[in-house]
PyMOL Python script that loads the backbone (N, CA, C, O; Angstrom):
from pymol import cmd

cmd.read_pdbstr("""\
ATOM      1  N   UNK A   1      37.666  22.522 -12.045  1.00  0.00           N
ATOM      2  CA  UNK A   1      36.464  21.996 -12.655  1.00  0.00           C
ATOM      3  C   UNK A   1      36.571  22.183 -14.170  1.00  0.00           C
ATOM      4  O   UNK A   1      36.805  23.272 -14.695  1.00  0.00           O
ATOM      5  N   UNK A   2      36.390  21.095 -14.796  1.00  0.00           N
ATOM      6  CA  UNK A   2      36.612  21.395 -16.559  1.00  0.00           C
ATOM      7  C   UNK A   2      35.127  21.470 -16.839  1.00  0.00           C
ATOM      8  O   UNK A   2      34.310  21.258 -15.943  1.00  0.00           O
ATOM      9  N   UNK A   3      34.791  21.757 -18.015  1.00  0.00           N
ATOM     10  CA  UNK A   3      33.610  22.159 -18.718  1.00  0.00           C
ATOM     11  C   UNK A   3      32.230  20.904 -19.072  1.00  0.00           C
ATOM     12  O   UNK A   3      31.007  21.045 -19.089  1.00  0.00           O
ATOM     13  N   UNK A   4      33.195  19.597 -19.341  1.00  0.00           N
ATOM     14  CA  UNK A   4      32.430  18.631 -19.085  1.00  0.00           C
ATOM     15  C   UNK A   4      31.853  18.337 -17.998  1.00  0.00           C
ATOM     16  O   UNK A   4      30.645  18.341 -18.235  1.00  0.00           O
ATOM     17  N   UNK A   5      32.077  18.038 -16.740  1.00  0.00           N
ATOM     18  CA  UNK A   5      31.697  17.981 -15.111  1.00  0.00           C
ATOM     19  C   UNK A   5      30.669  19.177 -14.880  1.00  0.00           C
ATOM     20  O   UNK A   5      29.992  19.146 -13.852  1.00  0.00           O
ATOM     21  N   UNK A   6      30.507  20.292 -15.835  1.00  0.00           N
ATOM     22  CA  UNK A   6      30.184  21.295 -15.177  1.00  0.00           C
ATOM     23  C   UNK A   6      28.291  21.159 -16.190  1.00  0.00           C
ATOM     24  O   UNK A   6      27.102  21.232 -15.879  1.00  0.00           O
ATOM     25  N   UNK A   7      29.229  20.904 -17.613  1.00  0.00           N
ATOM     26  CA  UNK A   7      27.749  20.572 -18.304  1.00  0.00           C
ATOM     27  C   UNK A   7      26.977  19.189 -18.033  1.00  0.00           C
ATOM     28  O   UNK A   7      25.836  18.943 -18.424  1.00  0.00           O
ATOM     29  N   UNK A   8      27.935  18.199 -17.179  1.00  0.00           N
ATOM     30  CA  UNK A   8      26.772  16.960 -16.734  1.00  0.00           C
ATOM     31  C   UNK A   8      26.207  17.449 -15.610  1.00  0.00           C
ATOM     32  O   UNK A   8      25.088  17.107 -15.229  1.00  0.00           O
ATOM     33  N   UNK A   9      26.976  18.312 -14.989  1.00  0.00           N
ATOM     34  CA  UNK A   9      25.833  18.444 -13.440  1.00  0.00           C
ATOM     35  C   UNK A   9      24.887  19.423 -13.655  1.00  0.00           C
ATOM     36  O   UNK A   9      23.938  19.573 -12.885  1.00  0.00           O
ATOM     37  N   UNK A  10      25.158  20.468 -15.164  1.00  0.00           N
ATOM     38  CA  UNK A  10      23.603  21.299 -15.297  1.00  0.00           C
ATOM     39  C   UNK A  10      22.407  20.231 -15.703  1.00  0.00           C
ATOM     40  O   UNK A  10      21.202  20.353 -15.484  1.00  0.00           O
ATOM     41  N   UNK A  11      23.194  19.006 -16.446  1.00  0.00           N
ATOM     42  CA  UNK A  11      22.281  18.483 -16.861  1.00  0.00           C
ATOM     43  C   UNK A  11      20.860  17.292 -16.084  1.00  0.00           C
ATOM     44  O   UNK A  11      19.678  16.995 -16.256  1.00  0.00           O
ATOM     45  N   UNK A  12      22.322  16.901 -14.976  1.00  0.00           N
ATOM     46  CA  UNK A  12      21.444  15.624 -13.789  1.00  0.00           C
ATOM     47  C   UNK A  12      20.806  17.006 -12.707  1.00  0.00           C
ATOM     48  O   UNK A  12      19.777  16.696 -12.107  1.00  0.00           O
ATOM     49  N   UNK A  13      21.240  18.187 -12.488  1.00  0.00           N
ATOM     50  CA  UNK A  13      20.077  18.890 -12.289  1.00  0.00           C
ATOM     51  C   UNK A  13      19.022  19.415 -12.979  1.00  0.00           C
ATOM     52  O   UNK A  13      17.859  19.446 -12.575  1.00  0.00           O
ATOM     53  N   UNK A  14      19.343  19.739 -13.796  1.00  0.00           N
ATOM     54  CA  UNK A  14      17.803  19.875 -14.569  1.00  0.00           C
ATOM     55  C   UNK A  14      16.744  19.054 -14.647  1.00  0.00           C
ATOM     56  O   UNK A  14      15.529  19.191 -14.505  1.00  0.00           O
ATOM     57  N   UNK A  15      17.833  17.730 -15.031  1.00  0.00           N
ATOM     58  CA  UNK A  15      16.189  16.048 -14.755  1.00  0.00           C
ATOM     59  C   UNK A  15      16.242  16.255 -13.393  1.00  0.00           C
ATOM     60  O   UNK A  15      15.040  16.355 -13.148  1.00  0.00           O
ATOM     61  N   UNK A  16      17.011  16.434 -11.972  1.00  0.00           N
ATOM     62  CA  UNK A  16      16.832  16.170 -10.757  1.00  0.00           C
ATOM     63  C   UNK A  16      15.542  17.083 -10.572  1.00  0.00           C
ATOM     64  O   UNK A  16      14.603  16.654  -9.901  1.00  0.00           O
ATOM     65  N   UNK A  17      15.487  18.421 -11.200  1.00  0.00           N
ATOM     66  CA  UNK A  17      14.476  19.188 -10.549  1.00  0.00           C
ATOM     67  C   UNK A  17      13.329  18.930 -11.283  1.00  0.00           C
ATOM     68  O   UNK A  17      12.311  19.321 -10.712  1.00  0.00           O
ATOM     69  N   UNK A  18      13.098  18.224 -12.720  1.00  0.00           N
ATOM     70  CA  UNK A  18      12.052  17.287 -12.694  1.00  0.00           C
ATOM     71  C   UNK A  18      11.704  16.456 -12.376  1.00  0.00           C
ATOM     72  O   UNK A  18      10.507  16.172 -12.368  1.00  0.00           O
ATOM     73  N   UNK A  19      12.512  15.820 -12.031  1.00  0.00           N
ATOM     74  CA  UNK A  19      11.983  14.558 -11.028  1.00  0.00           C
ATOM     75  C   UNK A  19      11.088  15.091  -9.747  1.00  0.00           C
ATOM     76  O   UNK A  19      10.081  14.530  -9.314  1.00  0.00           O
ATOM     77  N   UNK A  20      11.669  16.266  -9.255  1.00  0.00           N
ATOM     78  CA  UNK A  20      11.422  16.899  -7.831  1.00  0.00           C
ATOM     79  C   UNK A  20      10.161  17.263  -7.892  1.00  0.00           C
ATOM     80  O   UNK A  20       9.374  16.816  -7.057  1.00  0.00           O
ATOM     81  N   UNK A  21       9.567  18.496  -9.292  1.00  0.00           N
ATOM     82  CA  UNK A  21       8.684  18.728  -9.089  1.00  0.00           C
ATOM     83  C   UNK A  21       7.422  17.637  -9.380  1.00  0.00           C
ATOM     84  O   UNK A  21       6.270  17.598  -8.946  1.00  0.00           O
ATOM     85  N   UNK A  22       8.195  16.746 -10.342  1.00  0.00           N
ATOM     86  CA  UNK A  22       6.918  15.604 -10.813  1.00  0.00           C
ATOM     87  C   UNK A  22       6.420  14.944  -9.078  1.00  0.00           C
ATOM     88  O   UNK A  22       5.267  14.771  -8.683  1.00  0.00           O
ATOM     89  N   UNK A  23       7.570  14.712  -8.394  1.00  0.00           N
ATOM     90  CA  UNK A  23       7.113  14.096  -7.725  1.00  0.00           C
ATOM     91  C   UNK A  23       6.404  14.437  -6.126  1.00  0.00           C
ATOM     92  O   UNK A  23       5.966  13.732  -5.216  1.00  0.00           O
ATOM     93  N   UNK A  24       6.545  15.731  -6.328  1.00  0.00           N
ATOM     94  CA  UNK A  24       6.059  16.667  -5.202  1.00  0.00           C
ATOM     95  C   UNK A  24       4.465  16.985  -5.649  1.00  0.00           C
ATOM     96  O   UNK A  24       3.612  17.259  -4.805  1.00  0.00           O
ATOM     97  N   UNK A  25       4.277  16.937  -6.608  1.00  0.00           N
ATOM     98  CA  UNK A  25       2.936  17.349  -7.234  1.00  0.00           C
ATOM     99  C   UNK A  25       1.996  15.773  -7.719  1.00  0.00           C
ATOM    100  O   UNK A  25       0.777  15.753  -7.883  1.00  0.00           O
ATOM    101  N   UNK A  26       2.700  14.848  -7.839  1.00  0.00           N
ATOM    102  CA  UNK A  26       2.161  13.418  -7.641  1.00  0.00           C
ATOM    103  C   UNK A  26       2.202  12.504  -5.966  1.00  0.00           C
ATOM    104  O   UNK A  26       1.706  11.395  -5.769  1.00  0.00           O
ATOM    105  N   UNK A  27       2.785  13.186  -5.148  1.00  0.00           N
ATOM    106  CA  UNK A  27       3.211  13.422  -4.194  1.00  0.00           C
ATOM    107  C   UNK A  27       3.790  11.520  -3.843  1.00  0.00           C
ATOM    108  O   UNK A  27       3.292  10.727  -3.043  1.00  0.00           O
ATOM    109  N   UNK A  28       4.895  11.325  -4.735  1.00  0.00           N
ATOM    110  CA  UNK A  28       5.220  10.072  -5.336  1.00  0.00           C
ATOM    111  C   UNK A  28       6.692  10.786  -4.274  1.00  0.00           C
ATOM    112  O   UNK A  28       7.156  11.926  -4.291  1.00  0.00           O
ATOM    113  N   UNK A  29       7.245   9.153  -3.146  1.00  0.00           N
ATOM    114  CA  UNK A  29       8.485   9.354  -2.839  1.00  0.00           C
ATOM    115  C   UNK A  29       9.478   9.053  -3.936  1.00  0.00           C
ATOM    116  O   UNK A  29       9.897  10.167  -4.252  1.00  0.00           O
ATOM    117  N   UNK A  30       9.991   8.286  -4.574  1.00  0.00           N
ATOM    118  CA  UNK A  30      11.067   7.451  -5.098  1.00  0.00           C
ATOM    119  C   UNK A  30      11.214   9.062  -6.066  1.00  0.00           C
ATOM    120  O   UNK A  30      11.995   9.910  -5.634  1.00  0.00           O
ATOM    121  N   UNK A  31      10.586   9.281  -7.063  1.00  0.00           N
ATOM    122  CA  UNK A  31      10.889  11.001  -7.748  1.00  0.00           C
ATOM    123  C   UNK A  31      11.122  12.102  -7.082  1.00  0.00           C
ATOM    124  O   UNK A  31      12.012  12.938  -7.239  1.00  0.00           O
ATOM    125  N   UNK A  32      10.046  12.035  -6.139  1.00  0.00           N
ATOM    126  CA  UNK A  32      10.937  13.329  -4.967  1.00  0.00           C
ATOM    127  C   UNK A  32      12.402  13.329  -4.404  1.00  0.00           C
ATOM    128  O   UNK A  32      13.034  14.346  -4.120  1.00  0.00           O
ATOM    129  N   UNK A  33      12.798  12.185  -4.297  1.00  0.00           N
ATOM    130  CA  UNK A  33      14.008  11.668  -3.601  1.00  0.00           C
ATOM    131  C   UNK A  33      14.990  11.042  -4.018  1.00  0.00           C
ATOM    132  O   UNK A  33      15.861  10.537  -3.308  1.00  0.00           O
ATOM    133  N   UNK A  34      14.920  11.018  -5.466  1.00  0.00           N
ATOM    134  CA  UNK A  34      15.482  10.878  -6.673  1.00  0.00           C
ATOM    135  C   UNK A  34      16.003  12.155  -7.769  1.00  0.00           C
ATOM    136  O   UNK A  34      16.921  12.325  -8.572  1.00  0.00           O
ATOM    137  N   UNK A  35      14.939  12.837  -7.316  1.00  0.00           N
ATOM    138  CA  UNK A  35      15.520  14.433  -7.579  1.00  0.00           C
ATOM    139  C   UNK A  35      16.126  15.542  -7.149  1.00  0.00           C
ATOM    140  O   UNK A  35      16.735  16.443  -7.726  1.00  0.00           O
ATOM    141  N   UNK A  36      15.750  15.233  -5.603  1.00  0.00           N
ATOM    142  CA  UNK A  36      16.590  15.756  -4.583  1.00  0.00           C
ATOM    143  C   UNK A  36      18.129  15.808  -4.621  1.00  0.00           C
ATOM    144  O   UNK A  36      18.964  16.713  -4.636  1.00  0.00           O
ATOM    145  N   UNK A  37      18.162  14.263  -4.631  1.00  0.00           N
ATOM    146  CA  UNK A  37      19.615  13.503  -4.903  1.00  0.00           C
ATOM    147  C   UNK A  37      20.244  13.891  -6.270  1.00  0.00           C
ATOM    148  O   UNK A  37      21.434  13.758  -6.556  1.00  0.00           O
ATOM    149  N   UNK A  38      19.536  14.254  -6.851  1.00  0.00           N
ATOM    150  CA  UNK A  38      20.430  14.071  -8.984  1.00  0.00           C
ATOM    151  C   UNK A  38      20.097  16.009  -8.850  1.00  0.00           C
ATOM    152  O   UNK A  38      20.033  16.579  -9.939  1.00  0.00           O
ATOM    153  N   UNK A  39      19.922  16.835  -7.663  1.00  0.00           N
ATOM    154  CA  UNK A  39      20.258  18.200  -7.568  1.00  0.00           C
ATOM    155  C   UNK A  39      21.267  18.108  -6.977  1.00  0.00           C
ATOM    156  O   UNK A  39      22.289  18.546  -7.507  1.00  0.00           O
ATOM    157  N   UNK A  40      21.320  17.533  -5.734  1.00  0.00           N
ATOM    158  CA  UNK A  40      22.288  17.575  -4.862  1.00  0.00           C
ATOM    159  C   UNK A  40      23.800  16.958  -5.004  1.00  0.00           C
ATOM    160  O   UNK A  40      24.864  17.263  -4.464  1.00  0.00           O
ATOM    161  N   UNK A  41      23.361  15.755  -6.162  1.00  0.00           N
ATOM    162  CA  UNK A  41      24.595  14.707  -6.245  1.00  0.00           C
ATOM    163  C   UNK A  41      26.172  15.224  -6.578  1.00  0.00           C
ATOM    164  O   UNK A  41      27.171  14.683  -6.104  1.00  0.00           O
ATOM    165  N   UNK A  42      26.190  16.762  -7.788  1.00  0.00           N
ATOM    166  CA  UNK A  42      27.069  17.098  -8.114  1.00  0.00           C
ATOM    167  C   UNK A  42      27.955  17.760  -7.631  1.00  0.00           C
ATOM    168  O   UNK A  42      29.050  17.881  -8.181  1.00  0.00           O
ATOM    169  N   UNK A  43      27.591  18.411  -6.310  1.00  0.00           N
ATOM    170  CA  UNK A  43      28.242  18.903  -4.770  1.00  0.00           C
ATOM    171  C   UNK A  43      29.390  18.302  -4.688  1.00  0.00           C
ATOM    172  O   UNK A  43      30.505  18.792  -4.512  1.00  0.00           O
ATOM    173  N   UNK A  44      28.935  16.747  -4.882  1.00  0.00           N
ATOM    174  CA  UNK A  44      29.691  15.971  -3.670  1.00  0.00           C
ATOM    175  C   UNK A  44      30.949  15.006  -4.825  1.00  0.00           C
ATOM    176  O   UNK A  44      32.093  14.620  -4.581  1.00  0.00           O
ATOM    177  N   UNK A  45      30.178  14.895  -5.970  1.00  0.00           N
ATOM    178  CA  UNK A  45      31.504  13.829  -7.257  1.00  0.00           C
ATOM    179  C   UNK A  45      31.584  14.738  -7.683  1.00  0.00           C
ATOM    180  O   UNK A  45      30.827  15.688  -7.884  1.00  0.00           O
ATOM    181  N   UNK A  46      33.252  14.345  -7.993  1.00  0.00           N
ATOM    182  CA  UNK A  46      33.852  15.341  -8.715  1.00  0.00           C
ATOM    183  C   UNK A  46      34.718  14.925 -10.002  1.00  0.00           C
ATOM    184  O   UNK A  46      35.559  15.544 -10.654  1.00  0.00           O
ATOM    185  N   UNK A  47      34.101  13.439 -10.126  1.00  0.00           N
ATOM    186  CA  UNK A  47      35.200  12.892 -11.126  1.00  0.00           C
ATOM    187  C   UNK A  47      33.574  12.847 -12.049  1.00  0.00           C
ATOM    188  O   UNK A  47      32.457  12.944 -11.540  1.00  0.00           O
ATOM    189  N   UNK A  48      33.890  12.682 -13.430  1.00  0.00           N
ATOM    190  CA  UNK A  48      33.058  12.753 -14.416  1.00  0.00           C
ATOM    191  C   UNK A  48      32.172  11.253 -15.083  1.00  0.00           C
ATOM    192  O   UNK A  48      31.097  11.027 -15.638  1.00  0.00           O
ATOM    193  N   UNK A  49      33.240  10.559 -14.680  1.00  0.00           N
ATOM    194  CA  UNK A  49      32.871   8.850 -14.794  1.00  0.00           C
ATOM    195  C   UNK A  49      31.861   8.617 -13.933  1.00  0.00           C
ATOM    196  O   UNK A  49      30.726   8.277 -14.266  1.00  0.00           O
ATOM    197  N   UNK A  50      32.312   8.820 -12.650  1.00  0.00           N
ATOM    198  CA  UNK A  50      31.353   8.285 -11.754  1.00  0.00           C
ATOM    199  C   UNK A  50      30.308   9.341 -11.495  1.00  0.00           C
ATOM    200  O   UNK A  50      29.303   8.924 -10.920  1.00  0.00           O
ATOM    201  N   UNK A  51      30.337  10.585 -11.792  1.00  0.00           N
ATOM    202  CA  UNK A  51      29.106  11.447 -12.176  1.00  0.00           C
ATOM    203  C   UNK A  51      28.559  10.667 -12.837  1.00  0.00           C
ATOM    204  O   UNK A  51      27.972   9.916 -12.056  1.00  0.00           O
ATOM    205  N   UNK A  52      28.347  10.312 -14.024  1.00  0.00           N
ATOM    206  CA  UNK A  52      27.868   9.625 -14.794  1.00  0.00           C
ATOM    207  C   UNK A  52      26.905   8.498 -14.566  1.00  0.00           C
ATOM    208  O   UNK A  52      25.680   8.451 -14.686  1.00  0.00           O
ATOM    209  N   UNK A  53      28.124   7.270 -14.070  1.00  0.00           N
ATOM    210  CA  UNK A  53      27.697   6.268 -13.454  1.00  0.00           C
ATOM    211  C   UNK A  53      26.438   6.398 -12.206  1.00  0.00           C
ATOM    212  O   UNK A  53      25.476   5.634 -12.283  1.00  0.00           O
ATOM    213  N   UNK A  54      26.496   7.066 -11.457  1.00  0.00           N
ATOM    214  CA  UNK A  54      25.767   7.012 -10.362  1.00  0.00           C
ATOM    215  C   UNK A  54      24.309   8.056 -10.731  1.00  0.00           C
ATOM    216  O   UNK A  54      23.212   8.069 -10.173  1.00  0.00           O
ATOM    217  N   UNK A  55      24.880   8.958 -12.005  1.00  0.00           N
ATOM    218  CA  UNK A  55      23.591   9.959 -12.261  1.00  0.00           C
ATOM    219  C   UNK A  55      22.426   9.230 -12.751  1.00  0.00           C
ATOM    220  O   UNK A  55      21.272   9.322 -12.332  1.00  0.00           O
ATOM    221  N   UNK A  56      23.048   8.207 -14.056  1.00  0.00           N
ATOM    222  CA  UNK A  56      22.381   7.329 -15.081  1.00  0.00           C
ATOM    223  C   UNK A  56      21.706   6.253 -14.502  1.00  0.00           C
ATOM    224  O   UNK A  56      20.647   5.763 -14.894  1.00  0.00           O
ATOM    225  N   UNK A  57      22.741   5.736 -13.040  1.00  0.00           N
ATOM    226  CA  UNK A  57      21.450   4.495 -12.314  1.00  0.00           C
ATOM    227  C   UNK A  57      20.592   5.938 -11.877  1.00  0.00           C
ATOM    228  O   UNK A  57      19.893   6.273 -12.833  1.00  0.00           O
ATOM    229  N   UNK A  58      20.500   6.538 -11.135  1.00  0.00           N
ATOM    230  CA  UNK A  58      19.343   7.316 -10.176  1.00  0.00           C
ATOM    231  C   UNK A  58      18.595   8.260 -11.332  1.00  0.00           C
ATOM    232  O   UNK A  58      17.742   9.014 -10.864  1.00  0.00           O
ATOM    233  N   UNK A  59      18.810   8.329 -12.893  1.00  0.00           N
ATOM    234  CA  UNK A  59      17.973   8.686 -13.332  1.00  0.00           C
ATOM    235  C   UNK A  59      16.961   7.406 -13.872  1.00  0.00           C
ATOM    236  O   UNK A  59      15.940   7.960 -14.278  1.00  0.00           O
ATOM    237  N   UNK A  60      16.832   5.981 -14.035  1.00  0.00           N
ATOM    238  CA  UNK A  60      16.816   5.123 -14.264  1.00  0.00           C
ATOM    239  C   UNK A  60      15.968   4.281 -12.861  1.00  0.00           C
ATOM    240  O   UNK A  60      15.232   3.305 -13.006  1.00  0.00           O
ATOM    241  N   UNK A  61      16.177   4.701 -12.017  1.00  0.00           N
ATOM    242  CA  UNK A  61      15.947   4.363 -10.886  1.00  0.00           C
ATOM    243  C   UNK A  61      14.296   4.199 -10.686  1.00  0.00           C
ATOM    244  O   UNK A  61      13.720   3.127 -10.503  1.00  0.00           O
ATOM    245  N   UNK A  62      13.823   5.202 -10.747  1.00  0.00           N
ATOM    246  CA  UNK A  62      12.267   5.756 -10.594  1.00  0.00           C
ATOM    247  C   UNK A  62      11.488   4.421 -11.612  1.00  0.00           C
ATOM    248  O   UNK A  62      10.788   3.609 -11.008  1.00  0.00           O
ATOM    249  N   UNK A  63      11.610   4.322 -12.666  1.00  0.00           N
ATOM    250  CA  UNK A  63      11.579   3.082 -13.437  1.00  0.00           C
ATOM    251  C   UNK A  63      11.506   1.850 -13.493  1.00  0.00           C
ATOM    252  O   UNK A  63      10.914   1.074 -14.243  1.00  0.00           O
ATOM    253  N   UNK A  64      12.309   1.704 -12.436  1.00  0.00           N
ATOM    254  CA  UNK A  64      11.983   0.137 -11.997  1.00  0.00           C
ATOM    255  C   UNK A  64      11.503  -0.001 -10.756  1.00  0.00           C
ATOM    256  O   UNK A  64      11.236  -1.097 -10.264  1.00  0.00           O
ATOM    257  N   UNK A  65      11.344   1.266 -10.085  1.00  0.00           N
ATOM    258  CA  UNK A  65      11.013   0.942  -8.207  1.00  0.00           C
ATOM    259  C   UNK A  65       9.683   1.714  -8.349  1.00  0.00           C
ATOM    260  O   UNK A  65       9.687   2.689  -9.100  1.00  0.00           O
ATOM    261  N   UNK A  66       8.640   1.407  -7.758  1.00  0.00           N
ATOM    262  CA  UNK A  66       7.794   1.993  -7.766  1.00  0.00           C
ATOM    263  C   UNK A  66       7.021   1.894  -6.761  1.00  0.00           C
ATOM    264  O   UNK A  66       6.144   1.032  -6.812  1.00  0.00           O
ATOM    265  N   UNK A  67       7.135   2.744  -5.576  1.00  0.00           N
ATOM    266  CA  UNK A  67       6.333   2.384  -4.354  1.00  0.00           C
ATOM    267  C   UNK A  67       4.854   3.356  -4.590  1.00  0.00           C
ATOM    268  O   UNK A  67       3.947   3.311  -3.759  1.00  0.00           O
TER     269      UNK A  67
END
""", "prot")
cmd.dss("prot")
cmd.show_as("cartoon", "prot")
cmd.util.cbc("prot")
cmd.orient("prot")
């Protein structure tokens, strides 16, 4: 793990767990489950591009979908 990969996934968790709590306390799905995912996402990529790619749509996400 290099230092970059390690400072984007403190970072898509930190918005993930705002997303989480915004949306647990607005009791809004698409932020709950959007934050869940941008905590959980960095588990699973391990390349830094597509960290990226997939962090930036699902932080972006909540924004245009709005149930």
């Amino acid at each position: 793990m290099d230092a970059s990969l390690l400072l984007w996934s403190v970072l898509f968790g930190a918005i993930g767990g705002g997303f989480f709590l915004y949306g647990k306390k607005q009791k809004a799905v698409v932020p709950l489950v959007v934050g869940l995912t941008l905590i959980v996402l960095p588990y699973f990529i391990s390349h830094v591009g597509l960290l990226l790619l997939v962090g930036a749509g699902l932080v972006v996400l909540p924004y245009y979908l709005r149930l």
